[in-house]
C-alpha positions in Angstrom: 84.8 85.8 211.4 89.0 85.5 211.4 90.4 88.0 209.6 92.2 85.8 207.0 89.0 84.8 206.0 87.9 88.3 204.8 89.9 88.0 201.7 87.8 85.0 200.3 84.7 86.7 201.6 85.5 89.7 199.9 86.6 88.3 196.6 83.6 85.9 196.3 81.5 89.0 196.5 83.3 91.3 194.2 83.5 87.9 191.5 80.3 87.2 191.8 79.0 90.6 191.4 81.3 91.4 188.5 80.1 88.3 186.7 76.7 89.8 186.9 77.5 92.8 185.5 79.8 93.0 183.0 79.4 92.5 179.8 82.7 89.9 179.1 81.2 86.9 180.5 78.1 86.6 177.8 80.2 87.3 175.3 83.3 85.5 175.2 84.0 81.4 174.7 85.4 80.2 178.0 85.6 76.8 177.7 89.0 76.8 178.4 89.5 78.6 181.5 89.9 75.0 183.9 93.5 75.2 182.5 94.6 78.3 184.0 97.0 77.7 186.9 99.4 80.9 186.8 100.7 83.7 184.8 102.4 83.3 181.5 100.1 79.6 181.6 99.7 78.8 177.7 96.2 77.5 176.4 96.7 75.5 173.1 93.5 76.4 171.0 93.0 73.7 167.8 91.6 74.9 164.5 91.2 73.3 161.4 91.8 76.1 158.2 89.9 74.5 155.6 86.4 76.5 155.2 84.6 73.6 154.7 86.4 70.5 153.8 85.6 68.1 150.9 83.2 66.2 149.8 83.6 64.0 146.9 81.4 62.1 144.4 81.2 58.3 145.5 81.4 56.1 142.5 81.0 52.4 143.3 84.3 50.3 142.2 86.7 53.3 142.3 89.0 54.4 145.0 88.1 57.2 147.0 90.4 60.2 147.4 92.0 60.9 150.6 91.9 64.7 152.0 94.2 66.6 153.5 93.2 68.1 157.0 95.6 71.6 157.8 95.8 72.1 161.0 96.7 74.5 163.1 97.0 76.0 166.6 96.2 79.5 168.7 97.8 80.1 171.8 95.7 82.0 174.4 98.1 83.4 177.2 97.3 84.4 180.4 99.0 87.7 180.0 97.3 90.2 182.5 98.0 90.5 186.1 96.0 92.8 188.4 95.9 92.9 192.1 94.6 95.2 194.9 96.3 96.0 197.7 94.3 98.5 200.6 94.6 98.7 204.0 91.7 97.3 207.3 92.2 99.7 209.8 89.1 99.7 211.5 87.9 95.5 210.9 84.7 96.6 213.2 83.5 99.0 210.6 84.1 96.8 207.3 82.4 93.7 208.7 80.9 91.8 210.9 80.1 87.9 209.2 81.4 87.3 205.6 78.1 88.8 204.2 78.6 91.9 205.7 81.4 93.4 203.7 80.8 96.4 203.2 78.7 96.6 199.6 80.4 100.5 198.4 83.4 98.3 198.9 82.4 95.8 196.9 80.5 98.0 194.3 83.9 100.1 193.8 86.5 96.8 193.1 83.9 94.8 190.9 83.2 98.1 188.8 86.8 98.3 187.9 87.8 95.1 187.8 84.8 95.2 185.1 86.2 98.0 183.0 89.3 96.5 183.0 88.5 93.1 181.8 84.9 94.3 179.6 88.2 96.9 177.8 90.4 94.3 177.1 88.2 91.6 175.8 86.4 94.5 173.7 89.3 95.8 172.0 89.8 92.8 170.4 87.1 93.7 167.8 90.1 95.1 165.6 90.7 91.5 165.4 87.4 90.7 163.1 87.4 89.2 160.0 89.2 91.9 157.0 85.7 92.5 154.7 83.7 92.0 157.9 84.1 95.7 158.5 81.1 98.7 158.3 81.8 102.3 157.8 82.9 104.5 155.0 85.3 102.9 152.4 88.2 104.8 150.6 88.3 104.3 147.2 90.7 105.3 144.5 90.0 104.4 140.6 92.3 103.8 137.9 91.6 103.7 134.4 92.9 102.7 131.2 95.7 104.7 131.6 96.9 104.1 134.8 97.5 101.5 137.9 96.8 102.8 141.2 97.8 100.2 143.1 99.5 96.5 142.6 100.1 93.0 144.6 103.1 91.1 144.2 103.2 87.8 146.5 105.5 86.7 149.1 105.9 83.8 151.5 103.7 85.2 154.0 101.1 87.0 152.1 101.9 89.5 149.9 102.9 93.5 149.4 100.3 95.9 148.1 102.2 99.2 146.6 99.8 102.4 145.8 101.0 105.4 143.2 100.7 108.4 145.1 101.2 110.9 142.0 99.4 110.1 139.0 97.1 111.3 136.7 93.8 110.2 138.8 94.9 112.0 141.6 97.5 114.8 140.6 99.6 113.6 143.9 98.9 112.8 147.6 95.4 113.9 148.4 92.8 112.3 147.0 88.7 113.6 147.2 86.4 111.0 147.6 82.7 110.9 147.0 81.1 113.1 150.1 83.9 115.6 149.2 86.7 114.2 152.3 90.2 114.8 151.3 92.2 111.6 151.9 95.6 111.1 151.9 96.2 108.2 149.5 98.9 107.0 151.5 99.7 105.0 154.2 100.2 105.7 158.0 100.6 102.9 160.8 96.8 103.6 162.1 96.0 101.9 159.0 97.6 98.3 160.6 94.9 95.9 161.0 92.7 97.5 158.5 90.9 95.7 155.5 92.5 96.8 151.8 91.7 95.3 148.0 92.1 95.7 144.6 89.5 96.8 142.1 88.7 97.4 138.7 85.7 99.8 138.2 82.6 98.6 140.2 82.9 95.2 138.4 85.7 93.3 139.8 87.7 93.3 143.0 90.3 91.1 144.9 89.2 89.2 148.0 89.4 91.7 150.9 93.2 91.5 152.7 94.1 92.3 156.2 97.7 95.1 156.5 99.8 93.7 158.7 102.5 96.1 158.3 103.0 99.3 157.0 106.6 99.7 155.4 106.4 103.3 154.4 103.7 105.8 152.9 102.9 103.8 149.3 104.2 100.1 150.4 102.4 97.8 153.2 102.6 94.2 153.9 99.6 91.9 153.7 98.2 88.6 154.5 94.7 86.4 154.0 92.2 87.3 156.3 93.2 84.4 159.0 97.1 84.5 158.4 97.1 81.7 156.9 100.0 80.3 154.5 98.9 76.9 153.5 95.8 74.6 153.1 93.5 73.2 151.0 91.6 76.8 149.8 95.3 78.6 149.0 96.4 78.6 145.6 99.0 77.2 144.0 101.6 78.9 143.8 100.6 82.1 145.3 99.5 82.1 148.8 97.1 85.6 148.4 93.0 83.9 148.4 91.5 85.5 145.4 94.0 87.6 143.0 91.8 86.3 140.4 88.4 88.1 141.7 87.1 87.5 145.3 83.9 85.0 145.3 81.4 87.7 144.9 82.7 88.2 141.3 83.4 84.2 140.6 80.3 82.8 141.5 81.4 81.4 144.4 85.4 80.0 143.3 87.6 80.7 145.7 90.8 81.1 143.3 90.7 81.7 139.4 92.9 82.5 136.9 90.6 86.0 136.2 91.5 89.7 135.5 95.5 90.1 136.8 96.8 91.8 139.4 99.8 93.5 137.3 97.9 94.6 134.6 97.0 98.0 134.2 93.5 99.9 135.1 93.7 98.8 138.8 92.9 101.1 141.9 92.2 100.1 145.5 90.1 100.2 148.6 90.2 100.9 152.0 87.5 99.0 154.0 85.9 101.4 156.7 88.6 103.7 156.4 86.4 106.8 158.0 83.5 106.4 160.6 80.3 106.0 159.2 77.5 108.1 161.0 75.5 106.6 163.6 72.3 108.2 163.7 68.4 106.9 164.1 67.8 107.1 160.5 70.7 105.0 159.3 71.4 103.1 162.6 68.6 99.9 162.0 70.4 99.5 158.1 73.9 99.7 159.6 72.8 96.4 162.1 71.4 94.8 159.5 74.5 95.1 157.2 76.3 93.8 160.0 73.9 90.9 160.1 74.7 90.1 156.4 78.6 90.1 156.9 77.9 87.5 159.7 75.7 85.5 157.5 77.7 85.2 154.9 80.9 83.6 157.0 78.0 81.0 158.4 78.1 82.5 161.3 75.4 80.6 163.7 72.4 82.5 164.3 72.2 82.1 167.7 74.0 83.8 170.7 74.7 87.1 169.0 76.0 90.0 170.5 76.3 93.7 170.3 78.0 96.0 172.5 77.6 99.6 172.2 77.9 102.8 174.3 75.1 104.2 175.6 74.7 106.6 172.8 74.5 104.0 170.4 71.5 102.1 172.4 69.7 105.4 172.7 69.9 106.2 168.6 68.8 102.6 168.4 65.6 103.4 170.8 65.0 106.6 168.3 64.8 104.6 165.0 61.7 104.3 163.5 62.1 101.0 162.0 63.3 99.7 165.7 60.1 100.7 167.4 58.3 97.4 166.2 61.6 95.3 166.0 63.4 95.5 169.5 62.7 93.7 172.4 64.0 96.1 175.7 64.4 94.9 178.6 62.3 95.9 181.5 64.0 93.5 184.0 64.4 95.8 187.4 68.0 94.4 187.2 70.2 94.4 184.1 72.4 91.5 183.9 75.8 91.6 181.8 75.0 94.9 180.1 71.6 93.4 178.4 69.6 95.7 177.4 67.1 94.1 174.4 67.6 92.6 171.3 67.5 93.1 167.6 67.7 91.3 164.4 69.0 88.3 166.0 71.7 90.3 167.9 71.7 90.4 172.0 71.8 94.1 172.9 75.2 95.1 175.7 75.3 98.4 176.8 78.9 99.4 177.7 79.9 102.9 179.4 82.4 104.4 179.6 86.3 102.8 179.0 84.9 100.0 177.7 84.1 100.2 174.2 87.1 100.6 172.2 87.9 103.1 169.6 90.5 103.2 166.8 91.8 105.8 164.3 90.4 106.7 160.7 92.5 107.0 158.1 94.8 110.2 157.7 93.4 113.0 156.0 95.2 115.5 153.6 95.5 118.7 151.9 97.6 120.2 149.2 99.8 117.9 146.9 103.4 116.4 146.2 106.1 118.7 148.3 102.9 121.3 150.3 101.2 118.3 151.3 99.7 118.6 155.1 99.2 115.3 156.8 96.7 115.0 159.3 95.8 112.0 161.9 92.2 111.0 161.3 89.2 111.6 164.3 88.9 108.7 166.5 86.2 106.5 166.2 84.1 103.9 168.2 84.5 100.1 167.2 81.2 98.8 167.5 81.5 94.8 167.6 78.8 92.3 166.5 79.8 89.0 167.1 79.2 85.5 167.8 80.1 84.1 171.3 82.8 81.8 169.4 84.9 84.6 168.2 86.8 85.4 171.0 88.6 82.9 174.1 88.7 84.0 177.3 90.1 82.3 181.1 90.2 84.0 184.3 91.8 82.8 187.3 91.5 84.4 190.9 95.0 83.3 192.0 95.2 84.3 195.1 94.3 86.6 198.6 95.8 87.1 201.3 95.5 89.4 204.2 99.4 90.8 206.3 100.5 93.1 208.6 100.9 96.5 207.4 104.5 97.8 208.5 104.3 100.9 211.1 100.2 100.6 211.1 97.6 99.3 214.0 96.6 97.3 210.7 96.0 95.0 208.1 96.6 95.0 204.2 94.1 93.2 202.2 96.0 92.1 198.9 94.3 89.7 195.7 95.6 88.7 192.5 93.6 88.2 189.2 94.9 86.3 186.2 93.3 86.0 183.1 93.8 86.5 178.7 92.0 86.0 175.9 92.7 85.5 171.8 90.5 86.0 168.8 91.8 82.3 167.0 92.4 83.4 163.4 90.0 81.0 162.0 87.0 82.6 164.2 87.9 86.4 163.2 85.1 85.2 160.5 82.7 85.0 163.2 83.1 88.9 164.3 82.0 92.3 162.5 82.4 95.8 163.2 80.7 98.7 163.0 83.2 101.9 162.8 80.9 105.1 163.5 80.8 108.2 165.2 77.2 109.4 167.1 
């Protein structure tokens, strides 16, 4: 075999194998990867942002009512670039025919090029849905006295402002139920996080994603998708559910209910601390994440969860799993598989792979002795459909050249590929934020 044909033998292999194993390509939409021809290549993603569109009563010998269809577009760009680049000094020893590259060789790149892309496309669970999210909520009360927290509106979303000295919590630190001392401020680890107003255990806010944090009592907000305009924002206001979310309005998505400048008002952080992972709590915790998907009519079908191995061997320990899961005994494990469970494909993910994020900061003391401190990192656990997030890949290119001053040749490939969570499917995701 010529030696400019090694580099297509070889990357065959190493595709091929890495498509096997990792977990990305059974859990990630790629219908549109046949459009990616280079880097900085820009795949235009339709979506339509009405929930579910209208439907109204026919009457025969009256006009029907035309809707309005908003629509709008997500841009997946091919933003990563990796390559290798090793030298062939000794061509006898790595090969003989193309299907004699040497497997370590092979089992090396495809491992990493695995990691790389199974890290990427998981970290986009911070993406998911804002009320989508599992784990310990933060919540400060007000009362009849007091407003801990308030929304005014802007073009864009909205600005949520906390009071982080009042007669609830005496100043900065706030104790929650378990006895953790949260600071009941803000910090930019709390960017992407879910956040909404309530009143007692009786009324709430729909759940609103922070975009921004502008300092420690002030951050920016938006709707769960971004969105700004379409047939389910209200008038006036662009902030889904000021008036109550649906839970408390039987189902309405805007109403004129409880406002959000009156007095008696506090606020919650969604999953703002990891919730514990262990084999008593573990089966509940996927079946709560089952319920957020339900809700969003999510389809049933081609589920996925991807966990660390830890998490799949607390599953294994569960009592109420013993019956429930379905292992697999397969000699070889394809794409991470490892079972399934209440409707959820099973991915086990070592190592890099699973992503983490911060929990909200902690605190101690109050007003001027306050003592800040960075929350414990945490693993995001994601549970989504295969919908939720776009991916394209492109192998763009190998070549094999002369290495300079060496009796030898330089194998070199280039891999293109990126993905995007489209706003409209973040409904289609859920997390599980826990520690094991």
């Amino acid at each position: 075999m010529a030696i400019d044909n090694f580099g297509i033998a070889f990357a065959n292999k190493v595709a091929r194998r890495t498509w096997q194993t990792a977990v990305f390509p059974e859990v990630t939409n790629r219908d549109y990867e046949g459009g990616v021809k280079q880097f900085g290549d820009r795949l235009r993603i339709l979506m339509f942002l009405a929930a579910g569109g209208e439907l109204g009563d026919y009457s025969a010998g009256s006009d029907m009512s035309t809707e309005t269809l908003y629509d709008d577009e997500a841009t997946l760009v091919i933003e990563k670039r990796k390559y290798w680049n090793f030298p062939i000094d000794r061509l006898e020893d790595v090969f003989t025919y193309a299907s004699d590259v040497a497997d370590s060789l092979v089992e090396v790149k495809q491992q990493r090029l695995g990691e790389e892309i199974d890290q990427y496309i998981l970290a986009k669970a911070g993406d998911a849905k804002a009320g989508n999210w599992v784990g310990y909520d933060m919540r400060v009360t007000g009362s009849s006295r007091d407003t801990e927290a308030s929304i005014a509106t802007t073009a864009t979303g909205g600005t949520l402002t906390v009071q982080v000295a009042t007669t609830n919590n005496a100043g900065a630190t706030v104790e929650l139920g378990d006895g953790t001392l949260a600071y009941s401020g803000f910090t930019s680890a709390d960017v992407g996080k879910a956040v909404r107003l309530t009143s007692g255990n009786t009324w709430a806010t729909a759940w609103y994603r922070i975009s921004g944090v502008t300092d420690t009592s002030t951050v920016t907000i938006t709707n769960w998708d971004g969105a700004t305009y379409g047939s389910e924002i209200p008038t006036g206001d662009i902030l889904r559910g000021l008036g109550g979310d649906t839970e408390f309005t039987g189902g309405t998505f805007n109403t004129d209910g409880k406002v959000t400048t009156e007095g008696g008002w506090g606020w919650e952080l969604q999953a703002a601390f990891a919730t514990t992972i262990a084999s008593g709590t573990v089966y509940e915790q996927v079946t709560e994440l089952d319920r957020r998907l339900n809700e969003n009519e999510v389809p049933s079908e081609d589920r996925h969860i991807v966990g660390p191995p830890s998490f799949m061997m607390t599953l294994k320990q569960a009592s109420e799993v013993i019956p429930a899961i379905q292992l697999a005994y397969e000699g070889v494990v394809l794409n991470g598989k490892v079972g399934r469970i209440g409707g959820f494909t099973l991915h086990e993910a070592a190592g890099i792979r699973v992503s983490t994020r911060l929990a909200h900061s902690t605190s101690s003391g109050q007003g001027g002795d306050i003592v800040v401190t960075d929350g414990s990192r945490a693993y995001q656990i994601p549970a989504w459909h295969r919908s939720y997030c776009t991916f394209a890949y492109k192998w763009a290119e190998s070549r094999t050249v002369e290495a300079e001053n060496q009796f030898a040749k330089k194998y070199q490939g280039l891999h293109l590929y990126g993905a995007v969570v489209p706003e409209v499917r973040r409904r289609a995701g859920a997390v599980l934020f826990g520690a094991l």
